[in-house]
MMTF fields as JSON, N, C-alpha, C and O atoms, coordinates in Angstrom:
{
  "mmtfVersion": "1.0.0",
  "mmtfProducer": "UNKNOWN",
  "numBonds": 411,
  "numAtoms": 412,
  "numGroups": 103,
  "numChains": 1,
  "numModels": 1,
  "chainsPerModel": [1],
  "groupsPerChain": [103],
  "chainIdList": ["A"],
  "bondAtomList": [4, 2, 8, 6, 12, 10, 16, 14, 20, 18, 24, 22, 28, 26, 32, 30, 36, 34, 40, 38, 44, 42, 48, 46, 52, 50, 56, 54, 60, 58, 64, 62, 68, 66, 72, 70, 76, 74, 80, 78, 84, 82, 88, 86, 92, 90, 96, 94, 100, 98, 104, 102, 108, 106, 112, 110, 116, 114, 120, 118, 124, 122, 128, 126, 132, 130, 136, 134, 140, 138, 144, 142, 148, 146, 152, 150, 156, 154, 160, 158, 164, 162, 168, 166, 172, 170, 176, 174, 180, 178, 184, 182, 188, 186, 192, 190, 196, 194, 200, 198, 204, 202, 208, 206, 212, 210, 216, 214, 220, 218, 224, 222, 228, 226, 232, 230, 236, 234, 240, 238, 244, 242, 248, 246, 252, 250, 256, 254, 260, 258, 264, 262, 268, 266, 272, 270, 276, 274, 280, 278, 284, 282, 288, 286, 292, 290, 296, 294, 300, 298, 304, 302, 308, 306, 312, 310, 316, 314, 320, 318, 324, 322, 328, 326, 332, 330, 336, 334, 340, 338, 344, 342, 348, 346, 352, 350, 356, 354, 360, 358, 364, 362, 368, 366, 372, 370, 376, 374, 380, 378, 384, 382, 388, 386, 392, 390, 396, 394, 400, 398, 404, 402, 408, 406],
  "bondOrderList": [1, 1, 1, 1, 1, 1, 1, 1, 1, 1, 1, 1, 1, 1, 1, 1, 1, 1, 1, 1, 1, 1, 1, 1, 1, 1, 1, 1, 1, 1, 1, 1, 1, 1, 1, 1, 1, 1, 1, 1, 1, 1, 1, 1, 1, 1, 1, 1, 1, 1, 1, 1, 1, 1, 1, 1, 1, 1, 1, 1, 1, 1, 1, 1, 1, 1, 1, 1, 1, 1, 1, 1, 1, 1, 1, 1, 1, 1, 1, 1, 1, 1, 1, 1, 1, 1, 1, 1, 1, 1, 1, 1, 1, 1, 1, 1, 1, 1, 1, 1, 1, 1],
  "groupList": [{"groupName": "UNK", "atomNameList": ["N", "CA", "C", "O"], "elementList": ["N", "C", "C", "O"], "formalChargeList": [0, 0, 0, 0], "bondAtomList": [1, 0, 2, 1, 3, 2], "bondOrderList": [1, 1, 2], "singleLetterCode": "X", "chemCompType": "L-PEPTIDE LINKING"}],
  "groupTypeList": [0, 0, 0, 0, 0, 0, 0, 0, 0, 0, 0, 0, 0, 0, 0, 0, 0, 0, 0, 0, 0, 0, 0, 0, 0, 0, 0, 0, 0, 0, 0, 0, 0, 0, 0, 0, 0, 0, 0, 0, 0, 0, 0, 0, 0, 0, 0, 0, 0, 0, 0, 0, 0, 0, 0, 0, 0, 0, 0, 0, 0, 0, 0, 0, 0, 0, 0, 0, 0, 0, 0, 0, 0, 0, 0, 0, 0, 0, 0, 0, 0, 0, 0, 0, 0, 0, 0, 0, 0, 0, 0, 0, 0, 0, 0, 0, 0, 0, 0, 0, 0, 0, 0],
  "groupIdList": [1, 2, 3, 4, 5, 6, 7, 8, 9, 10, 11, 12, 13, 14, 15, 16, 17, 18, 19, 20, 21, 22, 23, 24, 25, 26, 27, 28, 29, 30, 31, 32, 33, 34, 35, 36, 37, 38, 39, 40, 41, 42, 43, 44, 45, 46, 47, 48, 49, 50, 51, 52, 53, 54, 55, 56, 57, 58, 59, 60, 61, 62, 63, 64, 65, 66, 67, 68, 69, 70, 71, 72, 73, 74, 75, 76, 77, 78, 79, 80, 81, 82, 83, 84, 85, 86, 87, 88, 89, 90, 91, 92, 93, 94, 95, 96, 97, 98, 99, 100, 101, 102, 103],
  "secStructList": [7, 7, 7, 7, 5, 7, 6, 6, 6, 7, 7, 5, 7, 7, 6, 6, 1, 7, 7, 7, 3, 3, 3, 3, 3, 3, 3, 3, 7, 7, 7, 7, 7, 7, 7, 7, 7, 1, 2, 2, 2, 2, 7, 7, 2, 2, 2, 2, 2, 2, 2, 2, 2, 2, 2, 2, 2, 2, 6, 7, 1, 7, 7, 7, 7, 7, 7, 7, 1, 3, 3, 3, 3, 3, 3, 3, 3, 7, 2, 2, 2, 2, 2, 2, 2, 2, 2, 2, 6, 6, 7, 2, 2, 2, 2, 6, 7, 7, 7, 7, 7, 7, 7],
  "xCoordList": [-36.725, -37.773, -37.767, -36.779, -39.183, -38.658, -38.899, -39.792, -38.385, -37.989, -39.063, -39.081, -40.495, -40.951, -40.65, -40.203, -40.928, -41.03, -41.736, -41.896, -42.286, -43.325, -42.625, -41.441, -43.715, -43.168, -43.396, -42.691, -43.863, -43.517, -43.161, -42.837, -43.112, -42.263, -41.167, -40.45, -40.836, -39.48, -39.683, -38.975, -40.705, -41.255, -40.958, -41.1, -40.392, -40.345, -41.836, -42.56, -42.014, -44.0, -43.795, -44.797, -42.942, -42.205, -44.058, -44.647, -44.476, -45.164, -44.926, -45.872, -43.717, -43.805, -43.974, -43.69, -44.356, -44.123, -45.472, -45.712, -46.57, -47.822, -48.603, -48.231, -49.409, -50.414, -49.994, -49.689, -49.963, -49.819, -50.429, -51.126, -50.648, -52.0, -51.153, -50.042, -51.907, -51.306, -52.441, -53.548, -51.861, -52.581, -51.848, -50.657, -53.035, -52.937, -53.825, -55.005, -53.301, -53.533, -53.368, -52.347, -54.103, -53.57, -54.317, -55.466, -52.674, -53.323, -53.274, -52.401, -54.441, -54.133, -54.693, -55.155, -54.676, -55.244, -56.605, -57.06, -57.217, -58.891, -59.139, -58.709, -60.032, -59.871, -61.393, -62.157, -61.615, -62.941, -62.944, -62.265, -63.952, -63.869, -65.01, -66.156, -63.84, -64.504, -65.477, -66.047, -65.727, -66.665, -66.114, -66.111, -65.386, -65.006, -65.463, -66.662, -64.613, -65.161, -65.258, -65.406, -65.204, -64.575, -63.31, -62.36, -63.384, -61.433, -60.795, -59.839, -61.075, -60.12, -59.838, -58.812, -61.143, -60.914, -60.146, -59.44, -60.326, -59.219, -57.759, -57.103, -57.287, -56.057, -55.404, -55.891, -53.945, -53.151, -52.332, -51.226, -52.902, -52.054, -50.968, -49.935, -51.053, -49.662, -48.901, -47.903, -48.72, -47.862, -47.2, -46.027, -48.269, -47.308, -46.988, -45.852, -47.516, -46.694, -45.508, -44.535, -45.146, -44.031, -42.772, -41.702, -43.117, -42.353, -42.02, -40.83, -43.038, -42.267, -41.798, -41.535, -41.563, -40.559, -39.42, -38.355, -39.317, -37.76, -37.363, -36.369, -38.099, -37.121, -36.669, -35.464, -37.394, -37.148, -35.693, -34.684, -35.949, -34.359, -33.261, -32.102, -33.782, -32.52, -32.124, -30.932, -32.864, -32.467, -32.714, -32.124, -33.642, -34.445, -35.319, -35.478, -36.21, -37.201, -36.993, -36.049, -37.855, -37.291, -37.643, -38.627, -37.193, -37.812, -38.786, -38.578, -39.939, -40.991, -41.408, -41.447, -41.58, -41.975, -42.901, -43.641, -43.63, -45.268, -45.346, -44.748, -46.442, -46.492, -46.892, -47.728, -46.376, -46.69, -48.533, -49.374, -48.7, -50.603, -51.216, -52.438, -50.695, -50.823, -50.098, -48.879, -50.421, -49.111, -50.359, -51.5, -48.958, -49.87, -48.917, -47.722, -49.308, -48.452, -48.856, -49.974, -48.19, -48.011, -47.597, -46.868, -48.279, -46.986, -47.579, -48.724, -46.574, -47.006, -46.985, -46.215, -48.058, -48.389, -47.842, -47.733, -47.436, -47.747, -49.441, -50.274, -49.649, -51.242, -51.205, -51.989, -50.433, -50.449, -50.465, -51.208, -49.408, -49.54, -50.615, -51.202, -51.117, -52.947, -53.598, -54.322, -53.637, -54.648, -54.36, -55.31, -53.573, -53.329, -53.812, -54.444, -53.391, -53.492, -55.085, -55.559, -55.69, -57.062, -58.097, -59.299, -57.361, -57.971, -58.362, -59.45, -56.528, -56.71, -55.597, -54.648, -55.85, -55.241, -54.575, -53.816, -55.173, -54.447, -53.636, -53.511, -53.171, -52.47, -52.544, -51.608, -54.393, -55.026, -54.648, -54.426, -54.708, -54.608, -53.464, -53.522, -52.466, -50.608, -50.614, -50.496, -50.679, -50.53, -50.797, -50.062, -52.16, -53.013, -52.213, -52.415, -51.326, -50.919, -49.834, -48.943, -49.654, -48.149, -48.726, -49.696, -47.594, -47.793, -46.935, -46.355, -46.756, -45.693, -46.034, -47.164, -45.031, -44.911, -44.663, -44.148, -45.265, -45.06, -43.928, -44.086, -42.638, -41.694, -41.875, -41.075],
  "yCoordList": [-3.456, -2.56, -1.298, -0.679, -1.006, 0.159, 1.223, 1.053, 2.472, 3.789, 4.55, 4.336, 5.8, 6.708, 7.512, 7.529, 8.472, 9.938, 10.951, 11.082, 11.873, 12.811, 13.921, 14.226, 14.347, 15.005, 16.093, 16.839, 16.919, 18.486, 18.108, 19.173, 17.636, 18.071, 16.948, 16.98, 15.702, 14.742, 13.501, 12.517, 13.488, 12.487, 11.52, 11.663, 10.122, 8.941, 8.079, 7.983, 7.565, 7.652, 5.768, 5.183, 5.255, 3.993, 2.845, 2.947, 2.135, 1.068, 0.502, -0.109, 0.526, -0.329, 0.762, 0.273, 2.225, 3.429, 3.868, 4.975, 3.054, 3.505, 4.251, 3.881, 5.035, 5.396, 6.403, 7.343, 6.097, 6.866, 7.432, 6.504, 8.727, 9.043, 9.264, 9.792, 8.706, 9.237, 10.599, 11.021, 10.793, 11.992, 11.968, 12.111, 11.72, 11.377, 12.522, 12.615, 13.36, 14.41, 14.546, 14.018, 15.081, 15.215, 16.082, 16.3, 17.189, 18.086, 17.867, 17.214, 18.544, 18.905, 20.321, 21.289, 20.39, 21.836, 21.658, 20.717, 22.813, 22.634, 23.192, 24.261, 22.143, 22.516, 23.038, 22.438, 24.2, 24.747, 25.065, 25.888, 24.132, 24.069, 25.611, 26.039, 25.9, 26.897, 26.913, 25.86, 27.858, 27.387, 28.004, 29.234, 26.974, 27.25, 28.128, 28.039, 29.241, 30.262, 29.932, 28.745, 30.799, 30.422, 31.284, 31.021, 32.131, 32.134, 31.292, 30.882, 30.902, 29.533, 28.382, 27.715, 28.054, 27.509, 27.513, 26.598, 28.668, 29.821, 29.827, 29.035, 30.161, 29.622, 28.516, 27.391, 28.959, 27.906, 27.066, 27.429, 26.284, 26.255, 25.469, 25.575, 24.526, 23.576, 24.404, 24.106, 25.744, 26.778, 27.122, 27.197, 27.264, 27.618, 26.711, 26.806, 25.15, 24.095, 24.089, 24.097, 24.074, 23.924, 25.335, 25.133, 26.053, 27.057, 26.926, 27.127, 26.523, 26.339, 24.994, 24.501, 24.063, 22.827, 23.643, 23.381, 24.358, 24.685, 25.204, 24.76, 26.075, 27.39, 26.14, 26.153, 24.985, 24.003, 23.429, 23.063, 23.482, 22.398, 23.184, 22.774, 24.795, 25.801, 26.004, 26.241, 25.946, 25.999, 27.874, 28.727, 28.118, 29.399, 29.706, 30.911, 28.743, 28.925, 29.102, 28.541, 29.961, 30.63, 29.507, 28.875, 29.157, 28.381, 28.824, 29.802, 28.061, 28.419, 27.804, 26.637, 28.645, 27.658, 27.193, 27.879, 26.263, 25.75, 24.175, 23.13, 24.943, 23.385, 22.717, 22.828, 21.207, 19.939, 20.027, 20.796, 19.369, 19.394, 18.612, 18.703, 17.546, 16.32, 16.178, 16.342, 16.022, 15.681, 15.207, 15.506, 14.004, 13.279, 13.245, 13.149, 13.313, 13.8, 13.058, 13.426, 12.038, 11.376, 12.272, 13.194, 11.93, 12.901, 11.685, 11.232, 11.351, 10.581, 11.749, 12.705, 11.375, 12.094, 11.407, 10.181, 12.322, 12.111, 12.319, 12.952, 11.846, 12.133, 13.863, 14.626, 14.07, 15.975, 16.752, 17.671, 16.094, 17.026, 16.523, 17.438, 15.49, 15.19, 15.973, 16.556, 16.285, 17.003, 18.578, 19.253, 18.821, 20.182, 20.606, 21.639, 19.634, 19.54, 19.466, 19.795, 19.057, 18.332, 19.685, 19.848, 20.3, 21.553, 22.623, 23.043, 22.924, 23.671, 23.358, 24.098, 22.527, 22.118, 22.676, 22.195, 23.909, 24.63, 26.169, 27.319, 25.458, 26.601, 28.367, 29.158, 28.685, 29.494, 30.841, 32.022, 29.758, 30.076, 30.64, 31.71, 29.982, 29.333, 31.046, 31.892, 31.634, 32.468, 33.828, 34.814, 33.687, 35.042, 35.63, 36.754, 34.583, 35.116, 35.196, 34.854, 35.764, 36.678, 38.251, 38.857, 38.654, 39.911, 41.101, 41.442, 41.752, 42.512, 43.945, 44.416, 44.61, 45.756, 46.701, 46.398, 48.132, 49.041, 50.289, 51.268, 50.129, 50.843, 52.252, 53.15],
  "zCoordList": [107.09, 107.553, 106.699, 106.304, 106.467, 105.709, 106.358, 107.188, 106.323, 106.888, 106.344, 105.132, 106.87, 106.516, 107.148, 108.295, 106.257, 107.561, 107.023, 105.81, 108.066, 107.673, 106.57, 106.429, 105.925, 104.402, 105.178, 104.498, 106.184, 106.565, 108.003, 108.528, 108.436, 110.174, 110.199, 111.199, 109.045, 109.245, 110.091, 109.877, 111.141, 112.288, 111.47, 110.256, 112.151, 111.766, 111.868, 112.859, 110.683, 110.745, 110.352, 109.941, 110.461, 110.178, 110.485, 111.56, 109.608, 110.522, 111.656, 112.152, 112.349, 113.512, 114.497, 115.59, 114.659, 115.271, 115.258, 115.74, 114.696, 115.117, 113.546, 112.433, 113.693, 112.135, 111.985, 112.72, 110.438, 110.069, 108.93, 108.518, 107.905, 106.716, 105.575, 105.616, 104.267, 103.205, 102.577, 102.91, 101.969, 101.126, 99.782, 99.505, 98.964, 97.412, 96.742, 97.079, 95.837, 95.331, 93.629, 93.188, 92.814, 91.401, 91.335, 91.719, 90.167, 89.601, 88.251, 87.679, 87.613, 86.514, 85.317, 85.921, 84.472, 84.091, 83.577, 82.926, 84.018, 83.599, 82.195, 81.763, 81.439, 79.505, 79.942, 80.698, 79.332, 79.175, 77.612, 76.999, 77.127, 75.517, 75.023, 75.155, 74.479, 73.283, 72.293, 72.008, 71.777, 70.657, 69.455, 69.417, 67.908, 67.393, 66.484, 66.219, 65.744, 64.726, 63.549, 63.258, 62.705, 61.368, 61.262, 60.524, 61.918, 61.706, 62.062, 61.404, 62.967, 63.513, 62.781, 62.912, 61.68, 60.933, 59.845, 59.42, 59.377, 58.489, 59.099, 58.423, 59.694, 60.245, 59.807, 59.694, 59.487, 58.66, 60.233, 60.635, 60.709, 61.834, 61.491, 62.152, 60.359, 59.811, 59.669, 60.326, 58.939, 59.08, 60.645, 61.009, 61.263, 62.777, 63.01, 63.475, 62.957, 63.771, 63.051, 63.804, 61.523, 61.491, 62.175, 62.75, 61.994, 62.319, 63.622, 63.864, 64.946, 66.228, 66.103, 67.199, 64.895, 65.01, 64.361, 64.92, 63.572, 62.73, 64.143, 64.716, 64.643, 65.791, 66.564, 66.82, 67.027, 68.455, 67.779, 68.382, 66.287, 65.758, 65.525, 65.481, 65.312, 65.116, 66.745, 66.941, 67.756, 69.393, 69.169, 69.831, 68.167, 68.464, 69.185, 69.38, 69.849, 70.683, 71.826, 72.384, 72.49, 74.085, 75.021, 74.638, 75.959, 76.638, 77.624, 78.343, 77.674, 78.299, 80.081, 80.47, 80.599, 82.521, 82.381, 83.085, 81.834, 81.863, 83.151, 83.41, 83.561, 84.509, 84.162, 83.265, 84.879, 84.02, 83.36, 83.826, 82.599, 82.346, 83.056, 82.938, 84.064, 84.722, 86.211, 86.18, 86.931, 88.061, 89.202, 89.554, 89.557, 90.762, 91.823, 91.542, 93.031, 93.914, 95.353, 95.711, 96.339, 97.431, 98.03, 97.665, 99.498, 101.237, 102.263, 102.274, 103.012, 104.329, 105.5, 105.59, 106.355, 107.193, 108.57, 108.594, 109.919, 111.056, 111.64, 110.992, 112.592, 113.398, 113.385, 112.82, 113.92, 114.274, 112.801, 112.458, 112.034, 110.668, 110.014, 109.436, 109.856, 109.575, 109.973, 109.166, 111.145, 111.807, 111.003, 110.605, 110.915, 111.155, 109.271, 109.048, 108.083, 107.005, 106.643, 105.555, 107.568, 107.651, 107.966, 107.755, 108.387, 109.165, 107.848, 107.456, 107.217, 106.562, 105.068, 104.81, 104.499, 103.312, 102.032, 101.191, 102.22, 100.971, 101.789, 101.368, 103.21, 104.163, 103.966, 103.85, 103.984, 104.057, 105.023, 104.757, 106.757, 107.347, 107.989, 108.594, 107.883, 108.138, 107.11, 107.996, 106.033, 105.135, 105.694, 105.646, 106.315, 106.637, 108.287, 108.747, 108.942, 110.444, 110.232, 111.01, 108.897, 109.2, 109.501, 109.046, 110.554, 110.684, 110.558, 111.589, 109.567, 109.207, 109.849, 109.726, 110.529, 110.739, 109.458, 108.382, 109.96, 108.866, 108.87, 109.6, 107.872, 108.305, 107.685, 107.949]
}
């Protein structure tokens, strides 16, 4: 048998335990194409590519946080966390009812 469980509250969401939802999601980065110049054309860019390959082989290059350019991403749901995901999906709401006092 195989074992699920809900990806935010843990509920055992198992097929023999009744329905349960997937939610299938991908991100990825939005290309908004430019319109090329003539400097751009002018630009030696074989020059820069090689130079960020020497720094990557000397272990000169800084390392960078970039998110993936692609990512696809599964969650199994319970009925209640459906609902509640369904409501408000990018947790808009869940964000805005915090309430901080002012010291």
């Amino acid at each position: 048998m195989v074992h699920i469980t809900c990806d935010l509250c843990g509920k055992d969401v198992s097929a023999e335990n009744g329905v349960r939802y997937i939610v299938k999601m991908e991100i990825y980065a939005s290309h908004d194409p430019s319109t090329i110049t003539e400097a751009d054309l002018d630009d030696d860019h074989l020059e820069a590519i090689s130079e960020i390959l020497r720094e990557s082989e000397d272990g000169l290059g800084t390392p960078v946080d970039v998110a993936p350019a692609y990512q696809k991403v599964r969650f199994d749901l319970c009925p209640a966390c459906h609902k509640k995901f369904a409501r408000d999906p990018l947790g808009k709401q869940a964000a805005q009812s915090f309430d901080f006092s002012e010291n």
